[in-house]
C-alpha positions, 0 to 999 in steps of 0.5 A: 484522770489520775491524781498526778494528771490532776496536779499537773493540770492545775499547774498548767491552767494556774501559771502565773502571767509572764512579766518582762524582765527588767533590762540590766545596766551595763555599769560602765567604769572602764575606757575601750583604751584600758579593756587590754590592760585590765584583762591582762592584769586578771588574767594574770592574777588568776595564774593565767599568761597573755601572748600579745602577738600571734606567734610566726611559727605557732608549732615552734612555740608550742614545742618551747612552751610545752617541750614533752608534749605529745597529743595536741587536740586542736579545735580550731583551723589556725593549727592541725593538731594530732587529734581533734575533739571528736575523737574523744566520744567517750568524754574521760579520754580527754584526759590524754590529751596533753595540750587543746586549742581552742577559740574563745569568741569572746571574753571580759576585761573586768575579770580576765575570763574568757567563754568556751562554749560547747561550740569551741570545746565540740567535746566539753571536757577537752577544756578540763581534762587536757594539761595545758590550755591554750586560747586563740582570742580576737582582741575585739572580741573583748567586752567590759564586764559580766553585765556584758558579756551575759548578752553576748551571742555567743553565750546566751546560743549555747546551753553550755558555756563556761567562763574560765579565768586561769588555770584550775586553782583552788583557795582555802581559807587562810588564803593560800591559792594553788595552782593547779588543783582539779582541771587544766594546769596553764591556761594560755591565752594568745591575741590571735585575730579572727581569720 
């Protein structure tokens, strides 16, 4: 046996027991009634924008938001973009895409965040090397703090998820934020509920 096969054995056959985890309180403050409010309001205080309403003509609304717009990647059915993440294997191409749309499946009043897992991105990187962001949201789909949203499905199911507040920014130490500064440049989010 060799010295290295000694060590990991011993490792092995000493492991400590395993002790439950203590289960996390949920630290309630907020009302169901204020989850809209309070999400709109960090949201908006990290640069991101809320579109209330689900647009009628949503290509006629991303040609008024984004008027120089050429490659929509879109990863969701509500819209046919003019490629989608799969065409981007190789991951640095993401950054010609000038807008990705994507679902979140759930996001957090407390902060204004909402998740992109590897399973709404398909291709990670369309969620930071695109220009503009734009998120399709359910409403419902809204819980009220971290605490929560640790044990929401759609973030402990995936080994990448990201919980992303607004475009890239970057603060330094007198204060000043700016936007952006590495990653997407708008982060728009749109209530859009779940087909």
């Amino acid at each position: 046996m060799s010295a290295r096969q000694d060590v990991l054995g011993r490792i092995r056959n000493n492991r400590l027991p395993a002790k439950v985890k203590p289960e996390v309180p949920d630290f309630p403050r907020l009302a169901k009634t204020d989850f809209l409010p309070q999400f709109r309001k960090g949201l908006e205080e990290m640069a991101g924008v809320l579109v209330d309403e689900q647009p009628g003509d949503f290509a006629a609304f991303l040609r008024s938001r984004f008027p120089n717009v050429k490659n929509v990647c879109s990863a969701v059915p509500e819209f046919v973009g003019n490629s989608t993440p799969e065409e981007y294997s190789n991951w640095a191409d993401a950054g010609d895409i000038d807008v990705a749309i994507v679902r979140s499946p759930m996001a957090i009043a407390e902060t204004g965040s909402v998740l992109l897992s590897e399973t709404d991105l398909r291709v990670n990187t369309i969620g930071f090397l695109a220009h503009d962001l734009v998120v399709l949201l359910d409403p419902a789909d809204i819980v009220e703090n971290v605490h929560l949203a640790y044990r929401h499905p759609a973030f402990r199911n995936t080994a990448y998820s990201v919980l992303m507040t607004g475009p890239s920014g970057s603060g330094d130490i007198g204060g000043r934020v700016v936007h952006p500064a590495q990653g997407v440049m708008t982060l728009t989010v749109i209530f859009w509920p779940k087909i």
